[in-house]
C-alpha positions in Angstrom: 10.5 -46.5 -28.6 9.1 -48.5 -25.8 6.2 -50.3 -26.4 3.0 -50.2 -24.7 3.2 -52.3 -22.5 6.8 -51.6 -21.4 5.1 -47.6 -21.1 2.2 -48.9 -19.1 4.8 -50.5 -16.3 6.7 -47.6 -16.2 3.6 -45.9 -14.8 4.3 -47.7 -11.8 7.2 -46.3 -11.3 5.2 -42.5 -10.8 4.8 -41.8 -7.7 2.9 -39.0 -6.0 2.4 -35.8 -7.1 4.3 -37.1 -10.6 3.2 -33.9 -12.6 3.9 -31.4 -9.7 -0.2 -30.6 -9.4 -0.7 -33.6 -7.0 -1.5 -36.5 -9.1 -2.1 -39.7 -7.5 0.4 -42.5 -8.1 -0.9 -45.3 -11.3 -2.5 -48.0 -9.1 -1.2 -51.5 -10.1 -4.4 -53.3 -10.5 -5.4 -50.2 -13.3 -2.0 -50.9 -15.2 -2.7 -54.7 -15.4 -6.6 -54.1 -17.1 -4.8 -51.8 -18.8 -2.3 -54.6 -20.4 -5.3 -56.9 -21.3 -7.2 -54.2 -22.8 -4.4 -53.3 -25.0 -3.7 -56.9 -25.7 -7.4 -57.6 -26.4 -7.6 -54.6 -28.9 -4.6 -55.6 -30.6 -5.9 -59.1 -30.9 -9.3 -57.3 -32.5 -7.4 -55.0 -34.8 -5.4 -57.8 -36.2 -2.4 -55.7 -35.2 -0.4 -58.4 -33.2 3.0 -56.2 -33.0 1.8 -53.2 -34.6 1.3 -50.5 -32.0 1.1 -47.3 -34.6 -2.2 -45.3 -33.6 -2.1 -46.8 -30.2 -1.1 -44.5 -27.1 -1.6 -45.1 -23.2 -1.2 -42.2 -20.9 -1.0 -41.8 -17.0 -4.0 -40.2 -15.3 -4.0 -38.0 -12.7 -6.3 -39.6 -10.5 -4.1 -43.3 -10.4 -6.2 -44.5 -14.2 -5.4 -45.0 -17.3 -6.0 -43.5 -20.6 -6.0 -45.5 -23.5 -6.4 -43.9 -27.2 -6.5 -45.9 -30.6 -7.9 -45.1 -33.7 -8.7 -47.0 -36.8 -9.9 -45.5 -40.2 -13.7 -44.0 -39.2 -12.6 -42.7 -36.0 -11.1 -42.5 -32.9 -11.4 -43.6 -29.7 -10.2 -43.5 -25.9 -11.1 -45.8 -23.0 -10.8 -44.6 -19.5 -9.6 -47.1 -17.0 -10.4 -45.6 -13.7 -9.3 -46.8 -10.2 -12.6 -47.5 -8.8 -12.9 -50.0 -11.7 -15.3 -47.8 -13.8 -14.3 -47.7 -17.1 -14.9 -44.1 -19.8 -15.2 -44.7 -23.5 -15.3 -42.1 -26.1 -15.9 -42.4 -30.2 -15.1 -39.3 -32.0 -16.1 -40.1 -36.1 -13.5 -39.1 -38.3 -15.8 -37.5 -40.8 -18.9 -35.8 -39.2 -17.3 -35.1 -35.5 -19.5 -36.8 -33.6 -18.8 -38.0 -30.1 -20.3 -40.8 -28.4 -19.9 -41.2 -24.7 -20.5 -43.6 -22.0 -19.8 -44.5 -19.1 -19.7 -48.2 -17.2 -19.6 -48.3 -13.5 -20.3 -51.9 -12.1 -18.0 -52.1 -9.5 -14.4 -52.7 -8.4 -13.1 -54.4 -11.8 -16.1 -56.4 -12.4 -14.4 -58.2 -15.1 -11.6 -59.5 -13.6 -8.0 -59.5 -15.7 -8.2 -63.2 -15.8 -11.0 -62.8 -18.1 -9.9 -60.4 -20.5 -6.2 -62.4 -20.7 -8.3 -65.0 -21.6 -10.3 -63.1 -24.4 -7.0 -62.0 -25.8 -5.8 -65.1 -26.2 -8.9 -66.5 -27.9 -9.0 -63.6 -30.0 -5.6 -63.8 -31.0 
């Protein structure tokens, strides 16, 4: 099976109207925050190579959807082209969802920086 990141560049490759209800094509700038996040989250979980639970998914408006979980609950991050990010925590036991939302800007932390934390945190 591919791995994440080998998934997350083949987004790339979808162009226009990829799932026939006109989708936008993955921008390239999402796919690479998308990387780091992976990369940093890995790093966090103490997962290095171990992708299980892990899943990245094209969205229709050129983002990214992460998804992980862990043993209390799961989560997705959003990684949207206009560089606003959506999170959501969904508790395992009670069913509980927490949402928010971050909007600062046009990738206000740059992918530089979150390479960076990766490889600190690795």
């Amino acid at each position: 099976m591919a791995t994440l990141t080998e998934q997350l560049d083949a987004m790339l490759t979808l162009k226009g109207n990829w799932d026939g209800y006109n989708a936008d094509p993955i921008v390239p700038e999402v796919v690479e925050v998308a990387k780091e996040f992976v990369g940093v989250l890995k790093a966090l979980l103490g997962r290095r190579e171990d992708e299980s639970g892990m899943f990245v998914a094209p969205g229709r408006d050129g983002g990214v959807l992460v998804e992980w979980a862990d043993d209390t609950a799961e989560y997705e991050m959003e990684i949207n082209p206009d560089g606003s990010f959506g999170f959501l925590r969904e508790d395992k036991v009670t069913g509980e969802m927490t949402t928010e939302r971050f909007q600062s800007g046009r990738f206000a932390v740059p992918v530089g920086i979150l390479r960076r934390f990766r490889q600190l945190a690795a």
